[in-house]
N, C-alpha and C positions, 0 to 999 in steps of 0.2 A: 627557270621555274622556281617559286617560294615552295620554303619547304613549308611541308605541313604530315600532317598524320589522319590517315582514315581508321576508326575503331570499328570494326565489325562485332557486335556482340550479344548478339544473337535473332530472335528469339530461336530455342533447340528446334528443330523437329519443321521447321519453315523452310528448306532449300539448303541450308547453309552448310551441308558437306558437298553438294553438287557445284554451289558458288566457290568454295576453298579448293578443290577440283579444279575448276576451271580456271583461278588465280595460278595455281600450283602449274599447271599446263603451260599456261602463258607467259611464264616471268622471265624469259629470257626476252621474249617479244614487247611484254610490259617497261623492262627497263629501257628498254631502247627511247621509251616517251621521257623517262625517267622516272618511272614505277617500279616502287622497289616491294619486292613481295617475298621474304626470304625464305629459303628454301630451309626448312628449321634442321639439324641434326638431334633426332631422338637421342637427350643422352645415356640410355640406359643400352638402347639396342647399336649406335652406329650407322643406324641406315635414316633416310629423309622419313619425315615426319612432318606433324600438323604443328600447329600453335599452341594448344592444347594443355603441351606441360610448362607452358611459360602464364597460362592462365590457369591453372590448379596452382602453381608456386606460389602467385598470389591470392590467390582466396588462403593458401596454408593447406591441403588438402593431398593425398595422395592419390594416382590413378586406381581404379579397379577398388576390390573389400580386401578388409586386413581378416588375418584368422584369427579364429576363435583365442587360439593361447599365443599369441603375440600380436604385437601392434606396428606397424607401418609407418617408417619412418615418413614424416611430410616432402614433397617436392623441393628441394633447396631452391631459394629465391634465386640463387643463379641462373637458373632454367631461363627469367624472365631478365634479368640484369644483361645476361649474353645478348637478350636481343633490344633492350633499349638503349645497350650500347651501337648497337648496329642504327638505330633508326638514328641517335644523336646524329651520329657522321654522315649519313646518308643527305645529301641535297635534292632535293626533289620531294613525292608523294610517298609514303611511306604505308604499310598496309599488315595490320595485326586484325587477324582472326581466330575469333574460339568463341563458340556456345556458351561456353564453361564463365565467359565474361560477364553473365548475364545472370550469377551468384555475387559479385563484386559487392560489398559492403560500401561506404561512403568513401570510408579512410582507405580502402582498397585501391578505388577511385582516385583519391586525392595523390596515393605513390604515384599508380602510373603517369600522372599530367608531370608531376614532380620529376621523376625519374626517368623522363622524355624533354625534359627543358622548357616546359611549355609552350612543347610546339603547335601551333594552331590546329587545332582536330574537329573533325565529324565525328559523331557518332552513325552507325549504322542499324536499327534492327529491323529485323523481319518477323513479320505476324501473320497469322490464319485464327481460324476461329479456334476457341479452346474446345468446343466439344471435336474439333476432329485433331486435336491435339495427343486429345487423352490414349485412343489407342497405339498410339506412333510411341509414346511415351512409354505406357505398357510392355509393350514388345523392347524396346531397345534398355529395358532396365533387363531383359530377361536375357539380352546378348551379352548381357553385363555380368550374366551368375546371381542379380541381386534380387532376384524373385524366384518365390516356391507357390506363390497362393494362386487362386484362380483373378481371372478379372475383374472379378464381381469383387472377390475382397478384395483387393485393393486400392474399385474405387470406394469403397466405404470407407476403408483407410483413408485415402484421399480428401476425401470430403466428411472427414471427422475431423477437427480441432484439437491438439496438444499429441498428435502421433507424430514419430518419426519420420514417416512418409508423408506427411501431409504436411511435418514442416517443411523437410526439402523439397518439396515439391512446389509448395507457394512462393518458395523465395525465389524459385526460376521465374517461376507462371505467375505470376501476382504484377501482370504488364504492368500497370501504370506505376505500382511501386519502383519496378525497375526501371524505368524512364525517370522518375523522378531522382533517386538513388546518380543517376547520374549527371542529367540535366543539375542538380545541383553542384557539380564542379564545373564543367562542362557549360553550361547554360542553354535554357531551352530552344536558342536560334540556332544551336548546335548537334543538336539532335535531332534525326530524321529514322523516322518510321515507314517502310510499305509492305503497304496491305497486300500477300502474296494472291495474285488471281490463278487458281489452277485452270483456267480457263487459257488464259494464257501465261505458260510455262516459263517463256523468255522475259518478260513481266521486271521479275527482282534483277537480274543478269543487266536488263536497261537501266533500271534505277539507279542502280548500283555505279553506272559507269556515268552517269548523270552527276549524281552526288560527290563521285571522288572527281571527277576532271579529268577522266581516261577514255580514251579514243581505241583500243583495243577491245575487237568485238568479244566479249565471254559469252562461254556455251556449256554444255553437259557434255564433258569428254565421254568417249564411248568405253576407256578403257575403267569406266566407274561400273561396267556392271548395270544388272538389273536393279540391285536395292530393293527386292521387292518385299511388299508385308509377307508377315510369316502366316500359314493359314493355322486354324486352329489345333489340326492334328500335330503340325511342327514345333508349335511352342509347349504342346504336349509333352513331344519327345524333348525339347532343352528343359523343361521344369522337370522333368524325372531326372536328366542330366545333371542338374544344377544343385536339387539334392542329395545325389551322392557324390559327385567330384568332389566337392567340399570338404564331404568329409577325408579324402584321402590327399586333396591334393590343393597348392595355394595360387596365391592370386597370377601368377606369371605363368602356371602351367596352363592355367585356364586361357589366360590370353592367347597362350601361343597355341594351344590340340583344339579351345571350342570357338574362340572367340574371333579369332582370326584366321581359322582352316574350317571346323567342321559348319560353324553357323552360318557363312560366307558362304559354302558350297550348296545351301540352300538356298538363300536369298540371292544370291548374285551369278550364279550358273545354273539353276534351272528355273523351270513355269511353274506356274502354282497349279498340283499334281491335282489330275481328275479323280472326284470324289472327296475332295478336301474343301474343305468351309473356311471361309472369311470370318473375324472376329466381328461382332455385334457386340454393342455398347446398346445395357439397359436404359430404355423410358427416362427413367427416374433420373440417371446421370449424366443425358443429353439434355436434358428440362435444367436443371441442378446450373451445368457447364452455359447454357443460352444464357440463364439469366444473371450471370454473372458477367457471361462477355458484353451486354447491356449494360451492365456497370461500368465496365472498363472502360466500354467506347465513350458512354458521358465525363469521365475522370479524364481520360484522353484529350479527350475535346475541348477541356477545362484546363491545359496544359497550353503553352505558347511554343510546343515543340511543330519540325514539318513534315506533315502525312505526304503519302506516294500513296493515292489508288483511293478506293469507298472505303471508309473505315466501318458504313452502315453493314458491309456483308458481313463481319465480324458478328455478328448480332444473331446469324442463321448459320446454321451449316446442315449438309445435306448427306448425313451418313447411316448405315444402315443399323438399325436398333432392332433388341431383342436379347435372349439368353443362349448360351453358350454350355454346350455340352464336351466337355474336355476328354478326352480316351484315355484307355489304358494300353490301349495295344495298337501299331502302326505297321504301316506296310514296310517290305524290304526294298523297295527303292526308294522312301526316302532316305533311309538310313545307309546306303548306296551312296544317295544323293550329296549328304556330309560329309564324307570318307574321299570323294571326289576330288575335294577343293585340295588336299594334300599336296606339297609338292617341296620334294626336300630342299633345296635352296632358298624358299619360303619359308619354312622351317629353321633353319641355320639363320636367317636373316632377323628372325625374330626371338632370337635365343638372346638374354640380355649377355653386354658384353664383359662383365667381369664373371660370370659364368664360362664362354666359349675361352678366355684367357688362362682360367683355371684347369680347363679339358684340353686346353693344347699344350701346358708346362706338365701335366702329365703323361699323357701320350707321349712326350719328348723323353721326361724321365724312362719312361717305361721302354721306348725304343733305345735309347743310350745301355741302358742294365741291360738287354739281350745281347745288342751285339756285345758289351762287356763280358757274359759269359760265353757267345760266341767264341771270342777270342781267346778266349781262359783253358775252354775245350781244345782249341786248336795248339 
């Protein structure tokens, strides 16, 4: 089999932790075709991991927010070196995914072709429409700690010009830039786009196996969890959460007590609680989000890259609009429902590793000097 390389990269918020899931699941079965899908070593934590930090190393970016009175070292490039070393030597199909790819600047772009030996590559992304984008996006910056406002502010942020959020935010979402951004190394018979049909689920999972040249069927393992949206009352309680962790505590603790136990024991272990509402996305910024995704799809179209699916449903989306009443006050099983996901080996699993190194050279010290005075007594 020629080698070659599949770039998955992105769009956010389109399937692509349920596809990396189901990559992840398979790769002992994948290589067997010789599909290589590497099982990444988190280097912070020691346990498996996504892709994720070998695409922040290259945008230069670090996981999670720095606090207020210091600053966050960046990703070291190695993160991402470790594995284009792995795909060089690899014979066969090779496979890097991350969302986070779909910030890649040109020159970002130009390392990775470089820095893979210019092995012959696809690109990969996945699209929906942007106004049912917006809420998905909303909610997972708030698992993130990186939101205090309500929804409404920040799509006005959003969809205002020279704010912080509205840059980063374009430079994911702004499709056809990003297709071009890389079609420009890459070239546009190399890039391929499908259109996600939530009609049918399995949809991206066929494309997918279509475009790379893999004959292992992917699916939605079941050990992913509900993922489900957070209803209104619950992003309630992470935005009060979100305002005071911060002030007491930093980006690793968060990961490990909200981000990856308490928020999870919501979304991924229970239903969405009776008497709890669904986010609504105003009038004005499903009008706003349509006629922009209009734009895209002609920009799109105006590209020599190759669509998977109608690019025309882009154009519509079918979600529910209106204003949002946020609480102040919440039942006790959700907050039950948080506290659930807990589970100390979970815990310990996610504690970075030059931390747990430091709590075991002392607990050693510390058991050495008793029996010391043990013995002293004796």
């Amino acid at each position: 089999m020629p080698k070659s390389l599949i770039i998955h990269a992105g769009f956010l918020k389109t399937g692509t932790t349920s596809l990396q899931a189901s990559l992840h699941e398979h790769a002992d079965q994948l290589l067997k075709e010789h599909v290589f899908y590497p099982r990444v070593i988190n280097p912070h934590l020691a346990v498996e991991a996504d892709h994720h930090f070998a695409a922040i190393a290259l945008i230069g970016k670090t996981e999670g927010w720095q606090d207020e009175d210091r600053s966050l070292p960046a990703e070291p490039i190695e993160s991402w070196l470790t594995l284009a070393r792995a795909y060089r030597k690899f014979d066969g199909i090779s496979i890097f995914s991350s969302e986070m790819l779909s910030e890649l600047t040109v020159e970002n772009i130009q390392r990775v072709k470089s820095d893979t030996d210019n092995i012959p590559t696809k690109v990969i992304f996945s699209i929906r429409p942007l106004a049912k984008m917006l809420p998905s996006a909303y909610q997972q910056k708030i698992k993130f700690g990186l939101i205090k406002v309500s929804y409404e502010q920040w799509l006005e942020h959003i969809f205002t010009d020279g704010t912080a959020a509205s840059d980063q935010f374009w430079l994911r979402h702004n499709h056809p830039e990003v297709l071009k951004r890389w079609a420009a190394v890459y070239g546009d018979e190399n890039i391929h786009l499908v259109v996600v049909d939530e009609r049918q689920p399995e949809f991206l999972f066929r494309a997918f196996e279509q475009i790379a040249g893999i004959k292992t069927q992917l699916s939605i393992p079941e050990r992913l969890g509900k993922n489900r949206s957070l209803s209104i009352e619950e992003m309630s309680l992470m935005r009060a959460i979100n305002r005071r962790f911060r002030k007491a505590h930093d980006w690793e603790d968060y990961r490990i007590f909200i981000r990856e136990s308490a928020a999870k024991g919501l979304t991924d272990r229970s239903e969405l609680r009776e008497g709890h509402h669904k986010l609504k996305t105003p009038g004005w910024a499903v009008k706003k989000a349509s006629e922009l995704s209009a734009s895209f799809v002609s920009e799109i179209e105006s590209l020599k890259i190759q669509t998977h699916g109608d690019l025309q449903r882009l154009k519509s989306a079918d979600i529910e609009t209106g204003e949002n009443s946020f609480v102040e006050t919440i039942d006790v099983k959700t907050v039950a429902a948080m506290f659930s996901e807990y589970e100390r080996s979970k815990l310990v699993r996610n504690v970075p590793t030059e931390l747990l190194v430091s709590e075991l050279k002392q607990r050693i010290k510390n058991r050495l000097n008793r029996s010391l005075r043990f013995m002293r007594r004796r």
